[in-house]
C-alpha positions in Angstrom: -15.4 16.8 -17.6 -12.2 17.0 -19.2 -10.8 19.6 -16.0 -8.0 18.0 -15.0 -9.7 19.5 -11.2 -12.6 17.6 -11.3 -12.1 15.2 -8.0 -11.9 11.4 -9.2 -15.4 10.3 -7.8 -17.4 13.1 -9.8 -15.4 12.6 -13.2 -15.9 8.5 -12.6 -19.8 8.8 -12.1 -19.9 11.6 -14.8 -17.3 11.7 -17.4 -18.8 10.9 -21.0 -22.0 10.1 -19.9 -24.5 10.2 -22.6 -27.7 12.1 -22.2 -31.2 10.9 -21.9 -33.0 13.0 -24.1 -36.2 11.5 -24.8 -37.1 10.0 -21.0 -34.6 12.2 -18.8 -33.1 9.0 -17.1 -30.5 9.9 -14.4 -27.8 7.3 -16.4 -26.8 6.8 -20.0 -29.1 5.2 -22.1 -27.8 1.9 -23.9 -28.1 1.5 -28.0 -28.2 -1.8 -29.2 -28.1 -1.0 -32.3 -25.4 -2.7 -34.8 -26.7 -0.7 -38.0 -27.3 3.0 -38.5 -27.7 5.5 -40.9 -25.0 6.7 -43.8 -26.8 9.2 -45.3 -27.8 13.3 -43.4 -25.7 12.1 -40.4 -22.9 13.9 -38.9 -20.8 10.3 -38.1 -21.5 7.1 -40.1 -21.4 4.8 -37.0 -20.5 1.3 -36.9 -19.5 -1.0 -34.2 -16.1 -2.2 -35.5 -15.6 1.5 -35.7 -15.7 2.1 -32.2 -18.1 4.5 -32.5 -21.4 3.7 -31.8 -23.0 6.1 -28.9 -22.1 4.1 -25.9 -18.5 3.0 -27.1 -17.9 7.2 -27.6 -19.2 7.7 -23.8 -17.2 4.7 -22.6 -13.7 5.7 -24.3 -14.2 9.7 -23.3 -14.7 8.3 -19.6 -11.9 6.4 -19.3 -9.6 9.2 -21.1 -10.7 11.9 -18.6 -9.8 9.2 -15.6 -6.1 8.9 -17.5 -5.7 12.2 -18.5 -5.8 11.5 -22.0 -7.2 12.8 -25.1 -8.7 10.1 -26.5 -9.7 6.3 -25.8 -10.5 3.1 -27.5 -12.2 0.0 -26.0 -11.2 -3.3 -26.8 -13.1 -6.9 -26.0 -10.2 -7.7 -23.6 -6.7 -6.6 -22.4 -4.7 -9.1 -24.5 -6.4 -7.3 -27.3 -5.9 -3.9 -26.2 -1.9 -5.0 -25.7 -1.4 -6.6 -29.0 -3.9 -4.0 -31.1 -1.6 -1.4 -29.2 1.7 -2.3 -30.0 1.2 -3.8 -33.3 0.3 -0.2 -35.1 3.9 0.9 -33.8 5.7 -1.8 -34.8 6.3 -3.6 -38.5 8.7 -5.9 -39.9 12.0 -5.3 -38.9 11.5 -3.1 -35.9 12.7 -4.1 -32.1 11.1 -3.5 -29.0 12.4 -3.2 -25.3 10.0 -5.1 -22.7 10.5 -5.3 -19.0 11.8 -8.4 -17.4 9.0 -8.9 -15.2 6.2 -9.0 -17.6 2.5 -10.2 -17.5 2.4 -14.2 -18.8 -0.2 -13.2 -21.4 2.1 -10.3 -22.9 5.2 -12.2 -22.9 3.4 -15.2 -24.5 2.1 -12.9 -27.4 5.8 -11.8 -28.1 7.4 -15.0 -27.6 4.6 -16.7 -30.1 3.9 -13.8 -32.9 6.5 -11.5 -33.2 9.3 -14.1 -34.7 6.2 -14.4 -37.4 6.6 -10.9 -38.1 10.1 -9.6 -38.2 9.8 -7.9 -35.3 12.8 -8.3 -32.7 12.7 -7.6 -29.0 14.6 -7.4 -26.2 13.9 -8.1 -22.2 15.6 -6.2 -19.6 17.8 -7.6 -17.3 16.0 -5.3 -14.5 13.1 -2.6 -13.8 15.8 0.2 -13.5 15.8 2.9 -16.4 19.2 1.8 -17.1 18.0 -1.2 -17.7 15.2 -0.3 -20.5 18.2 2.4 -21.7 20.9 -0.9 -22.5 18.6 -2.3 -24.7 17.9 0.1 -27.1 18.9 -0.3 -30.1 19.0 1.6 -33.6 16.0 0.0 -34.8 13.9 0.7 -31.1 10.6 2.0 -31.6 8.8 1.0 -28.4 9.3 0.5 -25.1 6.9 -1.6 -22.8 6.9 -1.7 -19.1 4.2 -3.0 -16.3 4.3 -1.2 -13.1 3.2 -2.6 -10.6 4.3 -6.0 -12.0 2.4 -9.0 -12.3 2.2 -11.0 -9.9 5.4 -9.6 -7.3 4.3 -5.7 -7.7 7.9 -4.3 -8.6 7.8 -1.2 -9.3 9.4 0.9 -12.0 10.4 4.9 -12.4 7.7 5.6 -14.8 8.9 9.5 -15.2 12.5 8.0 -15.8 11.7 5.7 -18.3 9.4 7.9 -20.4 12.3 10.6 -20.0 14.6 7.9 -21.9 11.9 6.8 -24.5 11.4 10.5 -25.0 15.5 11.6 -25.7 15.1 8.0 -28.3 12.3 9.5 -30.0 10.5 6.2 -28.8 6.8 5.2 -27.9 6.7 4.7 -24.2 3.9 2.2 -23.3 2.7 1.2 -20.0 0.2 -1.6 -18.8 -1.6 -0.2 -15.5 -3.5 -2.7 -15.1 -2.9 -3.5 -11.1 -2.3 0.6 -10.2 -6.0 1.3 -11.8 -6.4 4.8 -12.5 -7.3 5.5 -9.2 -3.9 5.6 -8.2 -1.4 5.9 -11.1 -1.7 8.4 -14.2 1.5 7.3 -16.3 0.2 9.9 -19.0 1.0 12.7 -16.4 4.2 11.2 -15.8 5.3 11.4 -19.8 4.1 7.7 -20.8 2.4 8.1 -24.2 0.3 5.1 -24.1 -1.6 3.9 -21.1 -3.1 0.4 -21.7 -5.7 -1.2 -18.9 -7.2 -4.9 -19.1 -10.7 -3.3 -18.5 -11.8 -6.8 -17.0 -9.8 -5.8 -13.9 -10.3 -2.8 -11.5 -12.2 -1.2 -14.4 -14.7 -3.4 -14.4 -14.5 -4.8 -10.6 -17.3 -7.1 -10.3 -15.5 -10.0 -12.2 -18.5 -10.5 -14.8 -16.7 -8.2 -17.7 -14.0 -8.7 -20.2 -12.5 -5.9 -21.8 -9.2 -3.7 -22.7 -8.9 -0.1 -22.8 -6.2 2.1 -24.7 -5.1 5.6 -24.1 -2.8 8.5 -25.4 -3.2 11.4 -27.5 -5.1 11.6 -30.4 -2.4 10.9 -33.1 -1.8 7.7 -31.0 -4.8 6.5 -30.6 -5.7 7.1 -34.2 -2.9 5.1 -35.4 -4.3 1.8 -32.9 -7.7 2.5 -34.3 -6.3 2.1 -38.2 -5.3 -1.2 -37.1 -7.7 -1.8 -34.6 -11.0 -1.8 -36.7 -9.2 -4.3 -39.5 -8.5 -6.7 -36.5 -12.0 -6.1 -35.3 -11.2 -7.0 -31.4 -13.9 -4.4 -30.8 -16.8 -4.9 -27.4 -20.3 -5.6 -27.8 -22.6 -2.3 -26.5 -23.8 -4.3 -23.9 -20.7 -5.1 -22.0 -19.7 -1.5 -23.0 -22.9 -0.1 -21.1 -22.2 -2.2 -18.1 -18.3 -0.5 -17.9 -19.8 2.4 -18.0 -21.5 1.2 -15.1 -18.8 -0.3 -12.8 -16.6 2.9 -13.4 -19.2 4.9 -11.5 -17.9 3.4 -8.5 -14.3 3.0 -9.2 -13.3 5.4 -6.6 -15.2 3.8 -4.5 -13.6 0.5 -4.7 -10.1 0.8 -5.4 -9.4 3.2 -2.3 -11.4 0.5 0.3 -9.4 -2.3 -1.9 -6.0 0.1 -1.1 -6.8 -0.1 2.5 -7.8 -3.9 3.1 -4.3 -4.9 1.1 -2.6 -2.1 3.1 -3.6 -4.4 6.3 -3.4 -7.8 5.0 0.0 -7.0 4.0 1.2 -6.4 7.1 -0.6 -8.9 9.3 0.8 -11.5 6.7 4.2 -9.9 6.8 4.7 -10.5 10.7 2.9 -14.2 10.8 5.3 -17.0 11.3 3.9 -19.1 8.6 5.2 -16.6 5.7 8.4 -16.3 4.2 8.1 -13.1 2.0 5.6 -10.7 1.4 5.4 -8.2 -2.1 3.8 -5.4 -1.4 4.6 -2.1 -2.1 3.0 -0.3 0.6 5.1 -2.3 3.2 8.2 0.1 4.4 10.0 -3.2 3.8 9.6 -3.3 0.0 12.9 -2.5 -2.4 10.4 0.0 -4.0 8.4 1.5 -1.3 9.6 4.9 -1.8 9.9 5.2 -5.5 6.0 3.6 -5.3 5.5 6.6 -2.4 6.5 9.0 -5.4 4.6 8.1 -8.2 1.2 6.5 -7.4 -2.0 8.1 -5.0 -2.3 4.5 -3.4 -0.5 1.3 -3.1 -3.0 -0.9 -4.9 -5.1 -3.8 -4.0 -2.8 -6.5 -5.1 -0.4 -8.2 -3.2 1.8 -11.7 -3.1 3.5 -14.1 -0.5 4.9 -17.2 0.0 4.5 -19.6 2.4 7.2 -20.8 4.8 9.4 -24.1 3.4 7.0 -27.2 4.2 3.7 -25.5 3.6 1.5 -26.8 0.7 0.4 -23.2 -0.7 -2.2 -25.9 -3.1 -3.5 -27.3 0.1 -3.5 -24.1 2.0 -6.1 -22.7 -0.8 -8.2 -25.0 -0.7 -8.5 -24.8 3.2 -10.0 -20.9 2.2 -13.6 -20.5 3.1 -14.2 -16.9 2.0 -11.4 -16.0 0.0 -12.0 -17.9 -3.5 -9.2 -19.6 -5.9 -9.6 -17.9 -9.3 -7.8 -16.7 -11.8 -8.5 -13.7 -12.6 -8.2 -10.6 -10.1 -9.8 -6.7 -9.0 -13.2 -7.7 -8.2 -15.0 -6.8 -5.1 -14.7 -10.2 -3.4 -10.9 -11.6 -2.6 -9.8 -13.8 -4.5 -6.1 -15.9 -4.4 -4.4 -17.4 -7.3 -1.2 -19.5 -7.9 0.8 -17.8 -10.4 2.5 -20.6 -11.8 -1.4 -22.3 -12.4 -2.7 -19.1 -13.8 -1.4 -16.0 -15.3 2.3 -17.4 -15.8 1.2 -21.0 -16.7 2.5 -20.1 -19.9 5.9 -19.6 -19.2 8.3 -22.4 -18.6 9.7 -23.8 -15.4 12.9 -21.7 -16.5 11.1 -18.4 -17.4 9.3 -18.1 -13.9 12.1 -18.7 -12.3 14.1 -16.0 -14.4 11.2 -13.7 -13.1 11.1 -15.3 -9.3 7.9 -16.7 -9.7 7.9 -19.9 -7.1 5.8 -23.1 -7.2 4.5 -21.8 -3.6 3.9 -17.9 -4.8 0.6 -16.9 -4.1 -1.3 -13.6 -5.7 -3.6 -12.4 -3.2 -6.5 -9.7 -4.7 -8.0 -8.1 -2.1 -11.7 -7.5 -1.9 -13.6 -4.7 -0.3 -14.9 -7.0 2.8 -14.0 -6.6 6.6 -10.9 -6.8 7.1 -11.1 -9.0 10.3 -13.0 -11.3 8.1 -10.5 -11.7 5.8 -7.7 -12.0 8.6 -9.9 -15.1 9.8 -9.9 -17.3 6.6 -6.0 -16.7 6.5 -5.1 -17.7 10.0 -7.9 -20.5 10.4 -6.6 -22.1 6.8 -2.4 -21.4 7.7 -3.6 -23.4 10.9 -5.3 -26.2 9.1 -2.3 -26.6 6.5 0.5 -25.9 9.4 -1.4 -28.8 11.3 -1.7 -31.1 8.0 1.5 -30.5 7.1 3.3 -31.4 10.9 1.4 -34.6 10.6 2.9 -35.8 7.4 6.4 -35.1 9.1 
């Protein structure tokens, strides 16, 4: 399954599945097991050693959807981030992020890395230029996010792997909101692809995870640090992964289409200032995102026109549901500034254009008329609350 022209839905259902050999069941059997044998084995397996039987299956599955060589699994994204970038960098080393930056990441560096000598540096844009100016003598990594969280910028992955590559510098890359359905940085010269797992990965919001993956000098390097930090994911929830990548496929590409729509029906109503997506021939990015990803993703965000209560307008939502987190099969909506950048100051959103009244809209897999009804019946309600207060 490693054939790099093996279609997407046979290497999700199939890739690193383990066989059934004592009952013949059609899917990969699950091992609970958290203590095995040492002695006349061929591996000494041990769960903080990411290498019990399902974790194996799990990481080669997700390494054949990056293109990869190898994979490790992690108990959630933030894990898979820090585990990631901590093995490249040590005490006085710097590191270039991206300006617009997921909440959680830019939290970790603006917490730990003071604590351990490390310096860093954010760009002033998404441009390759921008990731180039900050380089410094000490550079060892660069970081970027593409599409970004939550207004789905989008950056010239090839470019900026090109730079990290003439630096002699780890290129990193959270894909996250492309899925591997429809972005394979590796391809496009990123070293090391990083997913929160818990996302399209998973889909069914009822998993937390994080996946890493690169070559296998890479990823041996994360797991040296990796099993002392012990942010490893119980077989269970590495089973049921296992599980909701089958239909990944599936998923993302009916989640493409729904966001595709909803963009544009929110685009031309009256009661929206902006819409970020970059499957709109309005967005900056559109053709750059044209260039380097299969599909435009299921993720989108808008704002609501000046005098609209985006707070009051979710709640008015009968279908779509206010949560924080995002990918699953049902549509969900969040506020930015509530959720994944609650962490960041007033000033720091606004450095990254994230408004009070931004809204991050995941879109589900369900009819698409549906979803255009809970939209236009709660803008009404809101539009109508709203007039009255005037």
């Amino acid at each position: 399954m490693k054939d790099k022209k093996t279609a997407l839905n046979t290497l999700c259902v199939h890739a690193g599945e383990l066989e059934d050999k004592q009952f013949k069941g059609a899917i990969s059997p699950l091992y609970m097991s958290t203590s095995y044998a040492f002695e006349d084995v061929d591996v000494k397996r041990y769960p903080r050693n990411f290498n019990t039987p399902n974790q194996e299956a799990l990481s080669r599955q997700i390494a054949a959807l990056e293109h990869g060589e190898k994979a490790l699994v992690f108990g959630s994204g933030m894990a898979a981030i820090s585990t990631a970038l901590m093995a490249f960098l040590h005490h006085g080393d710097h590191v270039v992020f991206q300006k617009a930056l997921y909440g959680g990441t830019f939290n970790l560096v603006m917490e730990e890395f003071d604590k351990f000598g490390i310096t860093y540096s954010f760009t002033q844009g998404p441009a390759p230029e921008d990731f180039e100016a900050c380089i410094r003598e000490n550079t060892k990594v660069l970081f970027l996010e593409t599409p970004s969280n939550p207004l789905l910028t989008i950056t010239d992955v090839e470019a900026v792997a090109g730079i990290a590559r003439k630096h002699g510098l780890i290129s990193m890359l959270d894909n996250t909101f492309a899925s591997p359905v429809n972005q394979n940085p590796i391809v496009l010269g990123i070293d090391i692809v990083i997913h929160s797992a818990t996302k399209y990965l998973g889909g069914h919001s009822d998993i937390l995870a994080g996946a890493v993956v690169g070559s296998d000098a890479h990823i041996d390097k994360i797991f040296q640090l990796g099993k002392n930090l012990g942010g490893n994911l119980s077989d269970f929830t590495v089973w049921l992964l296992e599980r909701s990548i089958k239909t990944l496929g599936l998923r993302v590409k009916a989640q493409n289409r729904n966001a595709k729509k909803l963009a544009r029906f929110l685009e031309k109503h009256p009661d929206v200032s902006a819409v970020y997506y970059p499957g709109l021939k309005s967005h900056p990015d559109y053709a750059l995102a044209r260039k380097q990803m299969k599909g435009f993703g299921g993720m989108l965000s808008f704002e609501l026109r000046e005098g609209l209560d985006a707070r009051l307008f979710m709640k008015e939502l009968r279908l779509i549901k206010p949560s924080m987190s995002l990918a699953g099969v049902e549509s969900t909506i969040s506020s930015p500034m509530l959720t994944s950048h609650a962490l960041l100051s007033e000033e720091d959103r606004k450095v990254q254009g994230i408004s009070d009244e931004l809204l991050r809209f995941s879109v589900g897999i369900e009819d698409k008329k549906d979803l255009v009804n809970d939209i236009t019946r709660a803008l009404d309600k809101v539009a109508a609350r709203c007039a009255d207060k005037v």
